[in-house]
C-alpha positions in Angstrom: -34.2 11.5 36.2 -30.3 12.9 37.0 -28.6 15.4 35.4 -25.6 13.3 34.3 -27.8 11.3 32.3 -29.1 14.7 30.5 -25.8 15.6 30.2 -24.6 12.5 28.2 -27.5 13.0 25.7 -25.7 17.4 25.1 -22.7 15.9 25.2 -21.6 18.6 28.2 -18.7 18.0 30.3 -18.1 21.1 31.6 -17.8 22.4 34.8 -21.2 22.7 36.8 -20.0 24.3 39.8 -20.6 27.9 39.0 -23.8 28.9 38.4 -22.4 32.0 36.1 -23.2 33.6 32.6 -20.8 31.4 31.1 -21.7 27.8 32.4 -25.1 28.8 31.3 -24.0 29.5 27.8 -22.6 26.7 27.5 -25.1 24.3 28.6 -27.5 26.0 26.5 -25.1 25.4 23.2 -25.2 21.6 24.1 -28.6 21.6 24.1 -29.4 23.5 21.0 -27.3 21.5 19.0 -28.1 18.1 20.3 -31.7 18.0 21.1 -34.2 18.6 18.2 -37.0 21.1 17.9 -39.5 19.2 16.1 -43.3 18.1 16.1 -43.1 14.5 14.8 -45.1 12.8 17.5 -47.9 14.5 16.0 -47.3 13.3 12.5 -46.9 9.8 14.2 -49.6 9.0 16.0 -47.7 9.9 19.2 -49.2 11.8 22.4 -47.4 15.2 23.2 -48.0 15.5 27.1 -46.1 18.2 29.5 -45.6 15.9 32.7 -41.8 16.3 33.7 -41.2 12.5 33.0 -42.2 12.2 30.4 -40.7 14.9 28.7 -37.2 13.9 30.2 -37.7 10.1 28.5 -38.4 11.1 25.4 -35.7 13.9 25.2 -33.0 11.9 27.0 -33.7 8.0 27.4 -35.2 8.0 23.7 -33.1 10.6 22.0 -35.8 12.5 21.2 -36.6 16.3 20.4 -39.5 18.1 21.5 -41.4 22.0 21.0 -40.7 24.7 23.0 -43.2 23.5 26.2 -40.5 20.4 26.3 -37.4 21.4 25.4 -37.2 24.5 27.3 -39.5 23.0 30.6 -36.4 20.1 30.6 -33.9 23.2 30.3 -35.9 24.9 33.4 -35.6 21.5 35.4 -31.8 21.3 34.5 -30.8 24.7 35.3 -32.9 25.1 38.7 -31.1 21.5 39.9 -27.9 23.2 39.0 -28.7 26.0 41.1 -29.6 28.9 39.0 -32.5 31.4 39.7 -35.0 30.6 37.1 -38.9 30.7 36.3 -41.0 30.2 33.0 -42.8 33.2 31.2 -45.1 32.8 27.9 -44.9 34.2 24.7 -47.3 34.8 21.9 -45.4 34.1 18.5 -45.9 36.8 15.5 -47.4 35.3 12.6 -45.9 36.8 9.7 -48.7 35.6 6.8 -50.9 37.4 9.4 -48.5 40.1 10.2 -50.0 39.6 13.8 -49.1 38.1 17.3 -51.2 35.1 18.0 -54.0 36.0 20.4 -52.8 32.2 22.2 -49.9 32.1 24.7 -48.5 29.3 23.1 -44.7 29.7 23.9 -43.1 29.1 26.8 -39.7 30.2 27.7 -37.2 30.4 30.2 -35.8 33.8 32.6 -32.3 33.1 34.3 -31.4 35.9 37.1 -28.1 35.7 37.3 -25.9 38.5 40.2 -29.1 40.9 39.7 -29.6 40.6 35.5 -31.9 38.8 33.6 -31.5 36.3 30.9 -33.8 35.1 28.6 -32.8 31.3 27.8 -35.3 29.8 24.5 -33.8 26.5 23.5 -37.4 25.3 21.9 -37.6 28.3 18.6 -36.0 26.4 16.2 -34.8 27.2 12.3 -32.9 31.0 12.5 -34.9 32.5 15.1 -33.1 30.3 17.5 -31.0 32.5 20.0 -27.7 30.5 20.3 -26.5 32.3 23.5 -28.5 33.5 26.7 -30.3 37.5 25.9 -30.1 39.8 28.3 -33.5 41.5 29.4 -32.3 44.8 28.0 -34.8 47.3 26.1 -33.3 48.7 22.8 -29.8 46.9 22.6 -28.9 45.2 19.8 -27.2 41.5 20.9 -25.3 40.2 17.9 -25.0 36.4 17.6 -24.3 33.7 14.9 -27.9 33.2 13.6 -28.1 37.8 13.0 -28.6 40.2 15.6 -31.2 39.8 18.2 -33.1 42.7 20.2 -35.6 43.3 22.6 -37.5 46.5 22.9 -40.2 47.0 26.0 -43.4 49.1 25.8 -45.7 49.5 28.9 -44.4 46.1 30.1 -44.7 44.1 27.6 -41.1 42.8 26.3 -40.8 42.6 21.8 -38.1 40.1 20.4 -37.2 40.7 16.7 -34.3 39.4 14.5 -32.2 41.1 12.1 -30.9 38.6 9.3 -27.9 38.5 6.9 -29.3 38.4 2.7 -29.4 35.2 1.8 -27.5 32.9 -1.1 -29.6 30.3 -2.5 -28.0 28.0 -4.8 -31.0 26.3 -5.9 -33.1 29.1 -7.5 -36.1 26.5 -7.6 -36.2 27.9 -3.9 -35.9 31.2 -4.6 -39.4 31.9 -3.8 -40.2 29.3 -1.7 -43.1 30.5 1.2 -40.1 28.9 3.9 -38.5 31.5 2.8 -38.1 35.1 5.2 -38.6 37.5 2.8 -37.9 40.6 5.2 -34.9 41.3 6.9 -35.9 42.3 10.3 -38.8 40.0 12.1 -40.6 39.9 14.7 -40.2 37.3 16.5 -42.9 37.3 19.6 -44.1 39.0 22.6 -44.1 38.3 26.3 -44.8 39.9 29.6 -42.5 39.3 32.8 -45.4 37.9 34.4 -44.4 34.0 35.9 -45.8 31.1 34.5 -46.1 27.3 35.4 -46.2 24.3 33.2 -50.1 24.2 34.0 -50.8 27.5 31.7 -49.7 25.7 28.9 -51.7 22.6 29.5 -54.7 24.0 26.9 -52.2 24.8 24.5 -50.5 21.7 24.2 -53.8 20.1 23.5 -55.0 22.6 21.0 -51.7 23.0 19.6 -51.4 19.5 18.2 -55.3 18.8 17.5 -56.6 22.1 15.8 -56.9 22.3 12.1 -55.8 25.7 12.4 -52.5 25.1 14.2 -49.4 25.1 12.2 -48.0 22.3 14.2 -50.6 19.9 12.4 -50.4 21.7 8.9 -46.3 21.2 9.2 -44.4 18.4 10.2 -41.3 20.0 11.6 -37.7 18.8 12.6 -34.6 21.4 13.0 -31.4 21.2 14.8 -29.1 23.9 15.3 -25.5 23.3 13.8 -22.3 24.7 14.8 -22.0 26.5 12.0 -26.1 27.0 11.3 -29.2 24.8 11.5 -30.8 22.4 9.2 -34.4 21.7 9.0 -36.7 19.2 7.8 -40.2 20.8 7.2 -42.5 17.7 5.2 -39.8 16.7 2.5 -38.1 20.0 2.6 -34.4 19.9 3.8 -33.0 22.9 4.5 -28.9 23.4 5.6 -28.7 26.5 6.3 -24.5 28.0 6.9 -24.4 31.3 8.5 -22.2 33.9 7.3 -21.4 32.0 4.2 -19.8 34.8 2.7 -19.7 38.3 4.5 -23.4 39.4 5.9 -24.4 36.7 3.9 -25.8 33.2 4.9 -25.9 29.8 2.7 -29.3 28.6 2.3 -29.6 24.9 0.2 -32.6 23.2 -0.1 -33.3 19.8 -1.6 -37.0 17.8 -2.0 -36.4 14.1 -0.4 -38.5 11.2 -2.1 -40.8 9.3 0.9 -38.3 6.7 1.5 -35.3 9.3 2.2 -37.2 10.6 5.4 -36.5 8.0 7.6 -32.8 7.5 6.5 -32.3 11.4 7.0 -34.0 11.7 10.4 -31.5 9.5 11.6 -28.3 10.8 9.9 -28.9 14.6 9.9 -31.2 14.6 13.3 -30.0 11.6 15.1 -33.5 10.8 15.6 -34.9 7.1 15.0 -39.0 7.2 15.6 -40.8 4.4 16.8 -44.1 4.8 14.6 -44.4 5.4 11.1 -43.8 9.3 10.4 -46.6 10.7 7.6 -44.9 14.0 6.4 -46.9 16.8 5.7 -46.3 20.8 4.6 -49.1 22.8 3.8 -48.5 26.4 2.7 -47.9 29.4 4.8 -47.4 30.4 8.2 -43.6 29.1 8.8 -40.3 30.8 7.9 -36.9 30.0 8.4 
């Protein structure tokens, strides 16, 4: 494992020397928009496991993407060899069918301290609630990016994330009311305390996470991949392209429904992923918004 190799799979040439705000950034944009968030192992009769290695094959020697207990433990691993203060913290993820946080700590993310702040660093959300730059561990401030306006509020420490969206222009009206669809405008995104984690706490989860009935990760299979103008997303045989700020406070939303043998072929042109097993897509209702 090196970190030239990882940075040949982002594409990053950038400088590496400083370990500042705007490095960071940029490595982080790399990442997003070259390494999948997706579940297809478990829609292929592939193993998800959390050991370092393994992770780091399967994102960088097989060109891979992974959920958020890969893609951001690889971004933890990157940005600690570069030098950078960092440690994982969980998350529970608000279920918005439920209009409830999950009682599981199932996310795991990243905290960058960086000349006395803190940075929260998520490259493994996916679909709009993907932060495209490092947030600041601020209470109450709005933090306008690409994807809407982020914002974390902080009550008796435990830290909120929630996302403020543009309206949305959907060409295809057959969508209109599709349940991928985020009806509200503001969302809550999940919830997290500033307590450290390790890869270990999320050993239970990753297990139950891609064997439960009840998980969405086995009711969905999931592929997104953030663009540089927006993300598209393949949900079963659901693609979404989604173009942010289409028009003024508005985004582009286009969906189309691909026939069985059009998975494979868009895998490979729209996610640059090629999978070794056969992929059985699946979407059952409810649970998952973009």
């Amino acid at each position: 494992m090196n970190l030239e190799e990882y940075f040949a799979r982002t594409g990053y040439k950038g400088s590496t020397e400083k370990q500042d705000l705007e490095t960071l950034t940029n490595i982080f944009q790399h990442h997003i928009r070259a390494v999948p968030f997706e579940n297809l192992s478990i829609h292929c009769g592939e193993k998800i496991t959390l050991e370092l290695e393994h992770v780091y094959n399967k994102i960088v020697r097989r060109k891979r993407g992974g959920w958020c207990m890969e893609n951001n433990q690889l971004l933890g691993w990157v940005l600690k060899g570069l030098g950078y203060d960092t440690s994982f913290l969980g998350a529970y993820v608000f279920n918005p069918h439920q209009n409830a946080y999950a009682t599981l700590m199932t996310h795991l993310v990243v905290k960058v301290v960086i000349d006395g702040k803190a940075y929260i660093v998520d490259g493994g959300f996916g679909v709009s609630y993907q932060m495209w730059q490092p947030m600041e561990l601020v209470s109450g401030k709005d933090q306008p990016q690409a994807p809407g306006v982020f914002r974390f509020t902080e009550k008796n420490g435990v830290w909120y994330l929630e996302k403020m969206r543009r309206k949305q222009y959907i060409p295809n009206q057959s969508f209109s009311n599709s349940d991928l669809l985020e009806k509200k405008e503001c969302r809550k995104v999940y919830m997290f305390s500033l307590e450290p984690r390790t890869v270990e706490d999320f050993r239970f989860q990753c297990t139950y996470l891609q064997t439960s009935p009840d998980s969405l990760f086995t009711k969905k299979s999931i592929c997104t991949l953030q663009t540089t103008d927006g993300f598209r997303a393949l949900i079963g045989w659901t693609l979404t392209e989604t173009t942010y700020n289409y028009k003024e406070n508005m985004d582009l939303v286009e969906f189309v429904t691909l026939e069985d043998e059009e998975v494979e072929k868009t895998l490979k042109e729209k996610f640059n992923i090629t999978l070794e097993r056969k992929l059985v897509p699946i979407n059952v209702k409810g649970s998952y918004t973009i």
